[in-house]
VOTISE-780929 format. One record per residue (C-alpha): residue number from 1; residue in three letters; x, y, z. Coordinates in nm, 2 decimals, padded with zeros to 4 digits, always signed. Example, Ala and Ser with C-alpha at 12.3 -4.5 7.8 and 13.67 -1.06 7.14 Angstrom:
# residues 2
+------+-------+--------+--------+--------+
! loti ! gulum !      x !      y !      z !
+------+-------+--------+--------+--------+
!    1 !   ala ! +01.23 ! -00.45 ! +00.78 !
!    2 !   ser ! +01.37 ! -00.11 ! +00.71 !
+------+-------+--------+--------+--------+
***
This chain:
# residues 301
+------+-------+--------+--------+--------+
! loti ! gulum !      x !      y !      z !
+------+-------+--------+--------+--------+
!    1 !   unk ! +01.23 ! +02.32 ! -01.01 !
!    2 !   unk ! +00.86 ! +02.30 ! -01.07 !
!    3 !   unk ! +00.57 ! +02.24 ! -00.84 !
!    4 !   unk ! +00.25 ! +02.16 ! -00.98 !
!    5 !   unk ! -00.12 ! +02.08 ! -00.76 !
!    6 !   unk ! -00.40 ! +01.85 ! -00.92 !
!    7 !   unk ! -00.76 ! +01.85 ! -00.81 !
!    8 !   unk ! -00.88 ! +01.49 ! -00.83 !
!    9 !   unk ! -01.12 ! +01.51 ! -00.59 !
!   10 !   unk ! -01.39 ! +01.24 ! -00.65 !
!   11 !   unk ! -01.30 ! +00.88 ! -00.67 !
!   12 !   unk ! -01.07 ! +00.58 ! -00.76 !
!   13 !   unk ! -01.13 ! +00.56 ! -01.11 !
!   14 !   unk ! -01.10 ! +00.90 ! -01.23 !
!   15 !   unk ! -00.81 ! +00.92 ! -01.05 !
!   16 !   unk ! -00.63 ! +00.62 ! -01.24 !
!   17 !   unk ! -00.70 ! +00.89 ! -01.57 !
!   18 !   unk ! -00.52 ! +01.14 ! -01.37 !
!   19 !   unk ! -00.25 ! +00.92 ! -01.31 !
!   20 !   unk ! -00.14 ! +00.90 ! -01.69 !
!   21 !   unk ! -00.13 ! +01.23 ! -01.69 !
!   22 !   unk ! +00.11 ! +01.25 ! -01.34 !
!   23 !   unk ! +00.35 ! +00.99 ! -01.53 !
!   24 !   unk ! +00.35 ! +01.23 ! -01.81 !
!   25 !   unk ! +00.49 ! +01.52 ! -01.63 !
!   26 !   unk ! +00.70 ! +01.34 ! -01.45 !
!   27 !   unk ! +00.87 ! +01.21 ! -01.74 !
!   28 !   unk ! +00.87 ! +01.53 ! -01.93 !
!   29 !   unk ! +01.00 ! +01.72 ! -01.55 !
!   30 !   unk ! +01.14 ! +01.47 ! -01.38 !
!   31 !   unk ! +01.25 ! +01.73 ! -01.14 !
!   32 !   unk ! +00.94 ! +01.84 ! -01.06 !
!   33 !   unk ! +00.72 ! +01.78 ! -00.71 !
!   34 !   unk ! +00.34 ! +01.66 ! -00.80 !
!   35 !   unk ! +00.06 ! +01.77 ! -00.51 !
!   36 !   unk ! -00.27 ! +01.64 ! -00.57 !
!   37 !   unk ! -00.60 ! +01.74 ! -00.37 !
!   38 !   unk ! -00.77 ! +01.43 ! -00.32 !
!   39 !   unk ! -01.10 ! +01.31 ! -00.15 !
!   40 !   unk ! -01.16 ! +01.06 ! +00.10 !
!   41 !   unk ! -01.28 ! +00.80 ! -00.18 !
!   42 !   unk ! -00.94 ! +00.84 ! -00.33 !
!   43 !   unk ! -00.67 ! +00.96 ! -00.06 !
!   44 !   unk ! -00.52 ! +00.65 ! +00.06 !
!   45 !   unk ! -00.51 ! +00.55 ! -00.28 !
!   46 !   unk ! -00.33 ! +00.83 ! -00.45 !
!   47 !   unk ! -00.06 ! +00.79 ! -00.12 !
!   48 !   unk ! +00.07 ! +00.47 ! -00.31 !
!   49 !   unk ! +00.20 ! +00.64 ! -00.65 !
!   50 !   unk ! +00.54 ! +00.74 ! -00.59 !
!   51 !   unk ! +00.54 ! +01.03 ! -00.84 !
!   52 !   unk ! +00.30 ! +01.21 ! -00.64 !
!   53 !   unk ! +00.51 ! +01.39 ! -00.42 !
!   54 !   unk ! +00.24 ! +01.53 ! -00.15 !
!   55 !   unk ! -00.11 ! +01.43 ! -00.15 !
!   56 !   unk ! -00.40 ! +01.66 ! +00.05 !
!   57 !   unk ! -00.74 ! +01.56 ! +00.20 !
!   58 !   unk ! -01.00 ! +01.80 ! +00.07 !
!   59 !   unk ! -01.23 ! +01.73 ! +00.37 !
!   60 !   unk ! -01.60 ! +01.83 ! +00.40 !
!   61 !   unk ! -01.72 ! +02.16 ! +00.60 !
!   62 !   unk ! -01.60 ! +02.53 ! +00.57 !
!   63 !   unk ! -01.37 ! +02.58 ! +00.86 !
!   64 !   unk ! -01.16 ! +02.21 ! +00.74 !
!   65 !   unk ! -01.17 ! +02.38 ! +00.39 !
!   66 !   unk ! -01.01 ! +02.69 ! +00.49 !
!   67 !   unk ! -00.69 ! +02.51 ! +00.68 !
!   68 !   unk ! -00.62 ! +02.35 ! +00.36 !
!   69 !   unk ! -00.65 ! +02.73 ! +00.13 !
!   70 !   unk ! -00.42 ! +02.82 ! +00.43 !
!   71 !   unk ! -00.17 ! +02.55 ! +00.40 !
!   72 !   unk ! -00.18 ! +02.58 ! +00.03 !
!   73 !   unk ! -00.14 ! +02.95 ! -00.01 !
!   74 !   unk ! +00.25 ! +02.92 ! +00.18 !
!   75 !   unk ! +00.33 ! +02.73 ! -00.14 !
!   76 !   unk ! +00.44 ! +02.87 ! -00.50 !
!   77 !   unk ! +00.25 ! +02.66 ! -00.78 !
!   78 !   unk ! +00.37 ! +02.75 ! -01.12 !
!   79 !   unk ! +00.10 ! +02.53 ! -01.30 !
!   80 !   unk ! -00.25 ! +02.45 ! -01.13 !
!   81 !   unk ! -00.45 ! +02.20 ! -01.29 !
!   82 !   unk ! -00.82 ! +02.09 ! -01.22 !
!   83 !   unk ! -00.89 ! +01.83 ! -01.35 !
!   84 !   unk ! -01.19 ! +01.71 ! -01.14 !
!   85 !   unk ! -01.40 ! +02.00 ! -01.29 !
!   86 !   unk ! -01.55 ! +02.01 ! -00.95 !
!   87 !   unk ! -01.64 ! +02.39 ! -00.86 !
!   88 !   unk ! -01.51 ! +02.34 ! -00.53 !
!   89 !   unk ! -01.16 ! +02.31 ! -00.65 !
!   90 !   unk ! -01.20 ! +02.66 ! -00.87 !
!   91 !   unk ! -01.26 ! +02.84 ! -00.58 !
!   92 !   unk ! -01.00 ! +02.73 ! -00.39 !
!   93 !   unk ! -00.74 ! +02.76 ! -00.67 !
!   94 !   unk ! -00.83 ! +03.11 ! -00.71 !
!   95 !   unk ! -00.68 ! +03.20 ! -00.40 !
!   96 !   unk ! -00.35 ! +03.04 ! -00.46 !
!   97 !   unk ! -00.05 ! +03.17 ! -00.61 !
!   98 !   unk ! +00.01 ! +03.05 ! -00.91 !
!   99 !   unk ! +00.16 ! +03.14 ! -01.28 !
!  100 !   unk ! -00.07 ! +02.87 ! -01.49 !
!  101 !   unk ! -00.43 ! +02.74 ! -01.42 !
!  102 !   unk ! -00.55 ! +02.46 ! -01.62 !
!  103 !   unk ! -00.95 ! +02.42 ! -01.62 !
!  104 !   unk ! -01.04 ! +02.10 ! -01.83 !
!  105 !   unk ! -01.39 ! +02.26 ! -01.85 !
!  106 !   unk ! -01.31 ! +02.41 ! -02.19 !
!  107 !   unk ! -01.32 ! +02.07 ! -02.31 !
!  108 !   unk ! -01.62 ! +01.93 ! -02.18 !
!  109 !   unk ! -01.75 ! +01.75 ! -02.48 !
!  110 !   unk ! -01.41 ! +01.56 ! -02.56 !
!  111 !   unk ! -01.26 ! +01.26 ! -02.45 !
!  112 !   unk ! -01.11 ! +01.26 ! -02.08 !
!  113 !   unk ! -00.77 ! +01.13 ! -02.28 !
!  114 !   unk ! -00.83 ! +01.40 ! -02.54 !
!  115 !   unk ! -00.84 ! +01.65 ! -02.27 !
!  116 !   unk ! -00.53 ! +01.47 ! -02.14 !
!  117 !   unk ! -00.35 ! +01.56 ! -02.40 !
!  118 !   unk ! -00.47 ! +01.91 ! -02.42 !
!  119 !   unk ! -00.28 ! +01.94 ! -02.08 !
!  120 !   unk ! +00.00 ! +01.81 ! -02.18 !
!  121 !   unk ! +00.05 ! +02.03 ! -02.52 !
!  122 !   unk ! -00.06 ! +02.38 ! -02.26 !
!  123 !   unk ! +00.28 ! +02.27 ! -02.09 !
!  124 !   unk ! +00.46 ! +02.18 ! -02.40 !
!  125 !   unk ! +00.53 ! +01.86 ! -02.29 !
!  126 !   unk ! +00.48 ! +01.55 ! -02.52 !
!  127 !   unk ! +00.27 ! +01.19 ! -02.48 !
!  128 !   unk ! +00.45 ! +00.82 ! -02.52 !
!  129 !   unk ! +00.25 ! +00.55 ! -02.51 !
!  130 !   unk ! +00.46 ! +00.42 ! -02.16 !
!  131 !   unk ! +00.22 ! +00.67 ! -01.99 !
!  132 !   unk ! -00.06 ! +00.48 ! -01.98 !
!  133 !   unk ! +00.13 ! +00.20 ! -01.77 !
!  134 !   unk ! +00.06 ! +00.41 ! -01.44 !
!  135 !   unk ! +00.08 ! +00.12 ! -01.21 !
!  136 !   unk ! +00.39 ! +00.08 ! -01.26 !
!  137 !   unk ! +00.46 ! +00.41 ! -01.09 !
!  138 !   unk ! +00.38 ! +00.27 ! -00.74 !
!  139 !   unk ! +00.57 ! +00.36 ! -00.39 !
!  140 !   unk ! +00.36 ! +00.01 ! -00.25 !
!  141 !   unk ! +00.06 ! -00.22 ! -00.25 !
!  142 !   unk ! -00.03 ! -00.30 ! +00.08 !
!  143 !   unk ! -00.01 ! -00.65 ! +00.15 !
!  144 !   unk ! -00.34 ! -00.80 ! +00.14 !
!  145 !   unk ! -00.54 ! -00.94 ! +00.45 !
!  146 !   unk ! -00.67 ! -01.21 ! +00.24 !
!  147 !   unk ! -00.47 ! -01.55 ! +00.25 !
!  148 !   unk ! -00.65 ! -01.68 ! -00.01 !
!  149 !   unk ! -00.56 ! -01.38 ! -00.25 !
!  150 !   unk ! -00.18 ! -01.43 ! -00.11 !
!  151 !   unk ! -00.21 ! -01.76 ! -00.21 !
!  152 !   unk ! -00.35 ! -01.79 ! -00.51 !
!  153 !   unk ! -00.11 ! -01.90 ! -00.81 !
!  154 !   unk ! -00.30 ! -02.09 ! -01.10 !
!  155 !   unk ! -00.44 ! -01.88 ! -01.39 !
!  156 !   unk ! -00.75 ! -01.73 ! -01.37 !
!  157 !   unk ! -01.05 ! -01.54 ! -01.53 !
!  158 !   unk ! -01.18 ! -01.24 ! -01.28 !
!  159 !   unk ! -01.56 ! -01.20 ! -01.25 !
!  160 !   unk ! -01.62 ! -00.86 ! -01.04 !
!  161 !   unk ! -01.97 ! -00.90 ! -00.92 !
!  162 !   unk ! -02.11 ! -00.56 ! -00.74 !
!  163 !   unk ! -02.38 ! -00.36 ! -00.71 !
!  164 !   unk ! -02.43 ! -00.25 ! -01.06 !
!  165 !   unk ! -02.55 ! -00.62 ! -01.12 !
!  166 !   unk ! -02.81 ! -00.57 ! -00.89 !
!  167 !   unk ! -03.09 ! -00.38 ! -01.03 !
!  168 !   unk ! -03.24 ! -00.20 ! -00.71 !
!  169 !   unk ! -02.82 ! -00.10 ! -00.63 !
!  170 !   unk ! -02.75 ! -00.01 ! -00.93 !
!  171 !   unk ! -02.84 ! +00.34 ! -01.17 !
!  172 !   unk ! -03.21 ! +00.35 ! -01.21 !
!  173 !   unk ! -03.21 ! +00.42 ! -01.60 !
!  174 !   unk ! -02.98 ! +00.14 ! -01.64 !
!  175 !   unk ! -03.11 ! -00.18 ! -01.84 !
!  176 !   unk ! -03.16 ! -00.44 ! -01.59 !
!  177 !   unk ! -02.94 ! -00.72 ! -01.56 !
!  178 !   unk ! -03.01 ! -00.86 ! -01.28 !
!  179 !   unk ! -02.94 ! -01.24 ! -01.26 !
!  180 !   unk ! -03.12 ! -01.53 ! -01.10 !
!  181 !   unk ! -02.91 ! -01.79 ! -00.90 !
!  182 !   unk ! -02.94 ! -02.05 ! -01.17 !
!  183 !   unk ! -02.91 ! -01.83 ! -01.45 !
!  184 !   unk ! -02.53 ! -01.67 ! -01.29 !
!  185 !   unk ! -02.46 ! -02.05 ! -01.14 !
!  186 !   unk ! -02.47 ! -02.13 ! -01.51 !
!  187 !   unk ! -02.27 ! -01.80 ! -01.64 !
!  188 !   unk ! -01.97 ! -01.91 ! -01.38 !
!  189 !   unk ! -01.95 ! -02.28 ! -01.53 !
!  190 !   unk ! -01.97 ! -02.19 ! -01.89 !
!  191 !   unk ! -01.70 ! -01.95 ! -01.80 !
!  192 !   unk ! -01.48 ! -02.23 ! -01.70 !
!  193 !   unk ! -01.57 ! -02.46 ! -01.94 !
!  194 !   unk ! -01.51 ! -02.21 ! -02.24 !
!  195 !   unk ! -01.13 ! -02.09 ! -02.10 !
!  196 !   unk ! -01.05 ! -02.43 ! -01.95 !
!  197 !   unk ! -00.94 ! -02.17 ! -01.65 !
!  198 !   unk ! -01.02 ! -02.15 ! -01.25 !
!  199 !   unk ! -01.25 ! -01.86 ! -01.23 !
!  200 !   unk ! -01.27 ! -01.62 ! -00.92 !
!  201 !   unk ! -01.58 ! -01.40 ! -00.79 !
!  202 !   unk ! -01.46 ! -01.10 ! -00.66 !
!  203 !   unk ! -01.70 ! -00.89 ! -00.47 !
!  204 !   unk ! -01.57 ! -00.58 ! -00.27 !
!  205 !   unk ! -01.67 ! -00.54 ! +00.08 !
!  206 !   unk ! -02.03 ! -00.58 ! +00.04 !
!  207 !   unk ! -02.08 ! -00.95 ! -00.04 !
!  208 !   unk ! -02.43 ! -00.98 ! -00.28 !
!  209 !   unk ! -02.68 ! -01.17 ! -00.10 !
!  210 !   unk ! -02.74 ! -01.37 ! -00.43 !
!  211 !   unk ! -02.35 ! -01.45 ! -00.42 !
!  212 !   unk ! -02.37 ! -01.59 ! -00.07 !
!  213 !   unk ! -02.66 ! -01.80 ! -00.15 !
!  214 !   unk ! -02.45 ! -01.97 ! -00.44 !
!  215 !   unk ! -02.19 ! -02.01 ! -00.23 !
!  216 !   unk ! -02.35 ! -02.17 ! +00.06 !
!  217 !   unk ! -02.31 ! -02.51 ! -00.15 !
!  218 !   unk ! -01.95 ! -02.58 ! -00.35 !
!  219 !   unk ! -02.12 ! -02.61 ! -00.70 !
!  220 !   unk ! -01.81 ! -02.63 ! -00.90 !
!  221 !   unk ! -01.47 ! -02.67 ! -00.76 !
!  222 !   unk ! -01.28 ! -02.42 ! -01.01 !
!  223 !   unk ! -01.50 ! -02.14 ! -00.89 !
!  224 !   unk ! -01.37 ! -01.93 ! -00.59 !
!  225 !   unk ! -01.53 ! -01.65 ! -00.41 !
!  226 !   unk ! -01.33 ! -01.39 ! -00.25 !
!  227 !   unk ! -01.46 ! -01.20 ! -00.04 !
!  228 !   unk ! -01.40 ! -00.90 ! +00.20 !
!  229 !   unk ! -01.17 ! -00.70 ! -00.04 !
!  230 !   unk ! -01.07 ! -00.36 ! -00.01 !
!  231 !   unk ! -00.97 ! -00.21 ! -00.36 !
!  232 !   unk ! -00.57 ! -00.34 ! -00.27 !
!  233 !   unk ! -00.66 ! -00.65 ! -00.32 !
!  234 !   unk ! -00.89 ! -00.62 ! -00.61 !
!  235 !   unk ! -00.63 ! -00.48 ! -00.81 !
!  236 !   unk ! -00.37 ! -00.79 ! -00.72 !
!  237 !   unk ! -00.64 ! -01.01 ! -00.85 !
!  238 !   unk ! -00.67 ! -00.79 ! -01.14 !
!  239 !   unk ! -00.31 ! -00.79 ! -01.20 !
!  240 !   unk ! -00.24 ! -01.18 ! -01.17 !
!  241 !   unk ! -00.58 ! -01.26 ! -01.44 !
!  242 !   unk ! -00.60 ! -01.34 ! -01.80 !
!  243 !   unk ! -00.92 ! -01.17 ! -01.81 !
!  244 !   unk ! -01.14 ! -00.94 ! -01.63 !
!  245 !   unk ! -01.50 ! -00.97 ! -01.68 !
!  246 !   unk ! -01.68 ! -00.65 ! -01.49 !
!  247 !   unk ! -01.96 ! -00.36 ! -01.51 !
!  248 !   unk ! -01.75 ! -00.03 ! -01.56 !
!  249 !   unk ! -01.58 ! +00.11 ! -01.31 !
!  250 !   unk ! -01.27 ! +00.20 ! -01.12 !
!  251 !   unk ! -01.14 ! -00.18 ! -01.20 !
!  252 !   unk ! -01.19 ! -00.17 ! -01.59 !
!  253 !   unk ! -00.89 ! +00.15 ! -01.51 !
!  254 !   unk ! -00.70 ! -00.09 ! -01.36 !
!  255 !   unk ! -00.72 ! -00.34 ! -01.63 !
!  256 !   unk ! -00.65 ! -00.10 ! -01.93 !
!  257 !   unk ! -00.33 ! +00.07 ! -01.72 !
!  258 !   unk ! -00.23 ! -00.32 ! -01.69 !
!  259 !   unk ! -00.30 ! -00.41 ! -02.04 !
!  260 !   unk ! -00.54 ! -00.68 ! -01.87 !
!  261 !   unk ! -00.78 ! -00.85 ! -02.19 !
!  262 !   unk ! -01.13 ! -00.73 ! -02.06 !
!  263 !   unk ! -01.50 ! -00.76 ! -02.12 !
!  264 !   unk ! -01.63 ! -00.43 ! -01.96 !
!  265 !   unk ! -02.07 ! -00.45 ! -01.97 !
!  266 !   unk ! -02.16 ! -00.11 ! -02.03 !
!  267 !   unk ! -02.52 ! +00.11 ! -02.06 !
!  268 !   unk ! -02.60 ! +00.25 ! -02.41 !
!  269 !   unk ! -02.72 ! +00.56 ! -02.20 !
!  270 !   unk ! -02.42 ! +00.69 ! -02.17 !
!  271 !   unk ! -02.13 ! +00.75 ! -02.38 !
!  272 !   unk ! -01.83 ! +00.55 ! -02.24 !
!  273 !   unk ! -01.57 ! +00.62 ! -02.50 !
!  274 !   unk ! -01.48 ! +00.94 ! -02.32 !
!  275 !   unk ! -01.37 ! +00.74 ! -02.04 !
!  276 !   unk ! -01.25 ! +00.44 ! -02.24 !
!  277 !   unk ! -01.09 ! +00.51 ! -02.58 !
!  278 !   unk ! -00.76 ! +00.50 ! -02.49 !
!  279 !   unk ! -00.83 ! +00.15 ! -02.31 !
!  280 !   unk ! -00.61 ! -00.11 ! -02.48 !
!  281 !   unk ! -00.71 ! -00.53 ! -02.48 !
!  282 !   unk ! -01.06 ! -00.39 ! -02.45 !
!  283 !   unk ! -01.40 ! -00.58 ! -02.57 !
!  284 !   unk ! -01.73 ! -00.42 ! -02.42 !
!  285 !   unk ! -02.10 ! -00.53 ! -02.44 !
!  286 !   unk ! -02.42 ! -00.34 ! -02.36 !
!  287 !   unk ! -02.65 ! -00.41 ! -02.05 !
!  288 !   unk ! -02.98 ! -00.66 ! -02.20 !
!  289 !   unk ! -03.15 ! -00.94 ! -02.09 !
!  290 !   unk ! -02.90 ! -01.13 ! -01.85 !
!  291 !   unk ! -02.97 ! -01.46 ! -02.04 !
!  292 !   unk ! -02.84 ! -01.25 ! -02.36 !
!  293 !   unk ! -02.56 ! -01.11 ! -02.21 !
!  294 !   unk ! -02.43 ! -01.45 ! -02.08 !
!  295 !   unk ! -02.46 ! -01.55 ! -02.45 !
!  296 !   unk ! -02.22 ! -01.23 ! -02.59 !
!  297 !   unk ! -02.02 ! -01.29 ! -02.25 !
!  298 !   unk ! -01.96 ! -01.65 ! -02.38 !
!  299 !   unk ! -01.90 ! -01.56 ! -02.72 !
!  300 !   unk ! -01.62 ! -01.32 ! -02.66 !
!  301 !   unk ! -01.38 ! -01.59 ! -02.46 !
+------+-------+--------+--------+--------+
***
């Protein structure tokens, strides 16, 4: 019997690419026990996949650090795998007893799937395209403080409004896209008028000033805002869409490992296909004007 340790220490997102890799092994060794060093973006999180045997806190300061080499080092790993690239977790796994260490560092320039797969072939163990459905791989979703998520049961398109819509919130050398309250009031109802579907704003935990300005007046009644979501819940709305309209992040994961149909807004700065090429039902658009994008938004429904 196998044990094998992870470092995914960073956030949700990433995590979700370490997950197709967990539901690899564990189909290829399904008598195996999974630890995975997580962070505190990404702890709770990690908890809910049932495949994941153990899951550690990597917590912040030297003496918290040293507990956990501690703990770890009164286990046998046979394989070691970093796959946060973080030099943090090298150091640690160097002190750990181990047969195999995996460093994805080697593969810097490819894809993360790519590098995925490298994994996979160093343990001789083989892909199928099942894998990529991670969330099905869950121990529980806690149930959501939200009545009006609980509650909701006609179709839907999801509009994910955060901070990377908001040009002061969001990357500097990102093209602004950065709406005005007439110009996203107008978004939201040719949304519904083009899918003939309810449409729900989800937000986070940080409701958008802009958001609760539009909302202080009911300005179409097939347009919900939900607010005061932790990630749970975004992923239940996620789950029950028909389409998830969003600036990339850790909810465009959750839509490719659901085979979701997405519209994912993206910066031509950066090179997105290492994160995404492996995303299926997936249509993305790069950051311009806002008045443009609402056009290509429009266009792809």
């Amino acid at each position: 019997m196998k044990n094998y340790l992870i470092f995914r220490t960073d956030r949700i997102g990433d995590f979700l690419l370490t997950a197709i890799l967990i539901r690899a092994i564990k189909r290829n060794d399904p008598n195996c026990f999974i630890h995975v060093i997580g962070s505190i973006k990404n702890y709770n999180y990690i908890k809910s996949f049932k495949s994941v045997n153990e899951v550690f806190l990597l917590k912040k300061g030297f003496f918290n650090r040293l507990k956990l080499l501690i703990l770890l080092k009164k286990k046998k790993y046979q394989n070691v795998i970093i796959h946060d690239s973080k030099q943090r977790s090298k150091i640690i796994s160097f002190f750990l007893s181990k047969e195999k260490i995996i460093n994805t560092d080697v593969l810097s320039n490819s894809s993360h799937f790519n590098n995925i797969m490298h994994i996979l072939e160093s343990l001789n163990f083989n892909f199928n395209i099942s894998d990529l459905d991670t969330l099905e791989d869950r121990t529980f979703i806690p149930t959501s403080s939200n009545t009006q998520i609980s509650n909701l049961k006609e179709s839907y398109t999801l509009f994910h409004f955060d901070e990377k819509w908001i040009y002061n919130k969001s990357i500097s050398n990102y093209t602004n896209i950065e709406p005005s309250e007439d110009a996203l009031i107008s978004l939201f109802n040719s949304i519904v008028s083009k899918t003939n579907l309810n449409l729900v704003i989800s937000t986070g935990l940080d409701t958008p000033n802009i958001l609760k300005k539009i909302f202080s007046n009911r300005f179409n009644s097939k347009v919900f805002l939900y607010e005061d979501s932790n990630f749970f819940d975004i992923e239940r709305l996620i789950n029950n869409s028909n389409l998830l309209i969003s600036c990339h992040g850790a909810v465009s994961h959750v839509a490719a490992a659901k085979n979701i149909k997405q519209v994912d807004i993206i910066d031509r700065s950066y090179n997105y296909s290492r994160w995404t090429d492996h995303f299926r039902n997936y249509q993305s658009l790069n950051r311009k004007t806002f008045s443009e994008l609402s056009t290509d938004i429009i266009n792809l429904l």
